[in-house]
C-alpha positions in Angstrom: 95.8 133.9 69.0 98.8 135.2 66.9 98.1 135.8 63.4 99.3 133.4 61.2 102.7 134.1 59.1 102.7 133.2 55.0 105.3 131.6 54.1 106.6 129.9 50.8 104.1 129.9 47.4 100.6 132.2 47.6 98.3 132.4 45.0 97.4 135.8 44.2 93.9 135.8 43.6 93.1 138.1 40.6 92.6 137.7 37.0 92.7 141.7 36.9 96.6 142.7 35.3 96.8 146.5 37.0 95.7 144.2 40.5 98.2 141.7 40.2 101.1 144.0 39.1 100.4 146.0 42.3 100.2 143.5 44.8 103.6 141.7 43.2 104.8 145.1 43.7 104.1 145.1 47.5 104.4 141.7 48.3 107.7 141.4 46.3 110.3 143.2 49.2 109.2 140.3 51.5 110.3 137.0 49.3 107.1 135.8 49.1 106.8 133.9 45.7 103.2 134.5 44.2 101.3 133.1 41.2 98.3 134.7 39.8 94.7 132.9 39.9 95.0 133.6 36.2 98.8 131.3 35.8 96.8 128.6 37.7 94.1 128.5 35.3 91.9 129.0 38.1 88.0 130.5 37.6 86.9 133.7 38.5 84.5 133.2 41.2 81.6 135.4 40.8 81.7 138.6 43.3 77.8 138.0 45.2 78.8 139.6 48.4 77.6 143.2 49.9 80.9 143.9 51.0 84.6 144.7 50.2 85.6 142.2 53.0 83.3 139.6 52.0 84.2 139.4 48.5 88.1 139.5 49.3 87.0 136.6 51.6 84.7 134.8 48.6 87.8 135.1 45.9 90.9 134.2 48.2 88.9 130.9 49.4 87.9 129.8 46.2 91.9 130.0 45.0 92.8 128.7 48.1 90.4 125.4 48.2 91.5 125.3 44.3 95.2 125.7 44.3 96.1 123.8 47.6 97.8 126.9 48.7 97.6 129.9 50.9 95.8 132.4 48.7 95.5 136.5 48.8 92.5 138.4 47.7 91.6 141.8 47.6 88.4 143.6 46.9 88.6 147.7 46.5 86.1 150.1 44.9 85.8 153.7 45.2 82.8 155.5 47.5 81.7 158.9 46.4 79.5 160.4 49.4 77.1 162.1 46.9 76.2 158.6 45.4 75.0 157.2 48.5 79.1 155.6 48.6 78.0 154.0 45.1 79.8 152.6 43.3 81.4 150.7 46.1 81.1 147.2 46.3 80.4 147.6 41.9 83.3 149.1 41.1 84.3 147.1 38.4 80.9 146.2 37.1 80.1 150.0 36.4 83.6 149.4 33.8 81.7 147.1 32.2 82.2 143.4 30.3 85.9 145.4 28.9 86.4 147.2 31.7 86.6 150.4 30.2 87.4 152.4 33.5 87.4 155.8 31.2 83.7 154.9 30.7 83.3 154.4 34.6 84.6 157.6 35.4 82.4 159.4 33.0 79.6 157.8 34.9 80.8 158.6 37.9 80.7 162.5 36.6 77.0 162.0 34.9 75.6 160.6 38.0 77.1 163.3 40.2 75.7 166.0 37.7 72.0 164.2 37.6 71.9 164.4 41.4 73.0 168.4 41.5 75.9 167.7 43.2 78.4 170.4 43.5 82.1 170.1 44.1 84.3 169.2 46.1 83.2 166.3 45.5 84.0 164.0 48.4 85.0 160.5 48.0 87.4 157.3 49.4 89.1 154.5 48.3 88.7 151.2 50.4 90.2 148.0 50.2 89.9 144.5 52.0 92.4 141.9 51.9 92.1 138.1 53.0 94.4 135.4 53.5 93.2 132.2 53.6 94.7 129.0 54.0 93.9 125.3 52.4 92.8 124.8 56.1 90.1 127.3 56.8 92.3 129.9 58.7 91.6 133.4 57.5 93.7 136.2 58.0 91.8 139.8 57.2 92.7 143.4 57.0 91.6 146.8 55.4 92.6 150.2 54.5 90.6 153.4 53.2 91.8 157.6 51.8 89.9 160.0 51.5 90.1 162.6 49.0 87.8 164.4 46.5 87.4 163.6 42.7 88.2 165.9 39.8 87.2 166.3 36.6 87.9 166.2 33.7 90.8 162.7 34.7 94.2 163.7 35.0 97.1 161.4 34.6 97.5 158.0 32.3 99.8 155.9 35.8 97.8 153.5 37.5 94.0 151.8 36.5 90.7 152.4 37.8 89.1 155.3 38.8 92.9 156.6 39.7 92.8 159.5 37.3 89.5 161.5 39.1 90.5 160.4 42.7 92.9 163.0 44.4 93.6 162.3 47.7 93.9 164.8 50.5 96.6 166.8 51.3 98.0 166.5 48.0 97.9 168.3 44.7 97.6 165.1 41.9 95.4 162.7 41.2 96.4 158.9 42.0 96.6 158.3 38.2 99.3 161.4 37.9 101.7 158.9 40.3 104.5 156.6 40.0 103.5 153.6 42.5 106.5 154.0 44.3 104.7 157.4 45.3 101.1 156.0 45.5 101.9 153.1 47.2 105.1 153.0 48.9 105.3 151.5 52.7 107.2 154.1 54.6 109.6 152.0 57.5 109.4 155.1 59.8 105.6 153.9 61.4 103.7 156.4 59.4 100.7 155.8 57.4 101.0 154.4 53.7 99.3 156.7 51.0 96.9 154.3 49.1 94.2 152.1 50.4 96.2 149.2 48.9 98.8 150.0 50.5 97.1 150.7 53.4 95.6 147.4 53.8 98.7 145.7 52.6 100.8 147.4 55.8 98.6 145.9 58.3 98.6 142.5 56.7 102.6 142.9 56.6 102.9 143.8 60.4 100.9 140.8 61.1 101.4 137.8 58.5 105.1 139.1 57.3 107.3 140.4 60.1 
């Protein structure tokens, strides 16, 4: 079966700003007109799955079953190999109640230096994205790069754990980008540089073309 094309009104299902700003930003070239979770006065759903996909899944459902539209999730993290790929599918909870990301990332260093670790310090970014529709169907996709983290953060662009995360092949961390840069969609068939975007290009081969 084809995948199914959105069309007309989604609801972008995030309460997160930096998230929602992002995918407007990717989803914006195709005419699609989104509203936030957040504008709909939506709830959160609570994130209970063990995996990205499964909690994309979990949050785009919920918005969809609430809003009586087509609804678009994502759920990201970043996996450092020396952590046993923690924090994963906790992400955001390791940022706290605030979500004070700077406090994250100094975790992330802390728990790298209790386990000896030594650099490079290996790492990747994944992200799942769902699409689901008032009527059950579900559309899903994911994206992943690899880099290594570096410390102390560099750069105040992006949210997250952008600022330690440098991806390979290049010499600046994902918080030291414009998002043109981090996530631009190249039209020649190569490979997008985040995992956002990533994900997003394979949902926009299927669901937007």
């Amino acid at each position: 079966m084809d995948p199914r094309k959105i069309a007309g009104k989604l609801v972008i299902a995030t309460h997160n700003p930096g998230k929602l700003w992002e995918l407007r930003q990717l989803l914006e070239p195709h005419g699609v007109e989104a509203v936030s979770a957040g504008e709909l006065g939506l709830e959160e759903p609570e994130e209970t799955e063990q995996s990205f996909a499964g909690n994309a899944l979990l949050k785009a459902r919920a918005a969809a079953m609430a809003s009586g539209l087509p609804a678009f999730a994502d759920d990201s993290g970043l996996c450092v190999a020396a952590l046993d790929d923690a924090p994963g599918v906790y992400s955001a909870r390791w940022a706290g109640e605030h979500r004070d990301f700077k406090a994250a990332c100094a975790r992330v260093e802390r728990e790298l230096e209790a386990r000896g670790a030594t650099p490079p310090y290996r790492a990747h970014f994944t992200c799942a994205l769902a699409v689901v529709w008032p009527d059950g169907h579900i559309e899903q996709f994911e994206g992943r790069v690899d880099g290594v983290l570096v410390f102390p953060p560099k750069g105040e662009k992006g949210f997250g754990y952008d600022p330690i995360f440098r991806p390979d092949g290049l010499d600046k961390t994902f918080g030291e980008m414009m998002s043109a840069e981090k996530h631009a969609l190249p039209g020649d068939g190569s490979q997008a540089l985040s995992h956002r975007a990533r994900a997003f290009q394979a949902l926009a081969r299927a669901c937007l073309e």
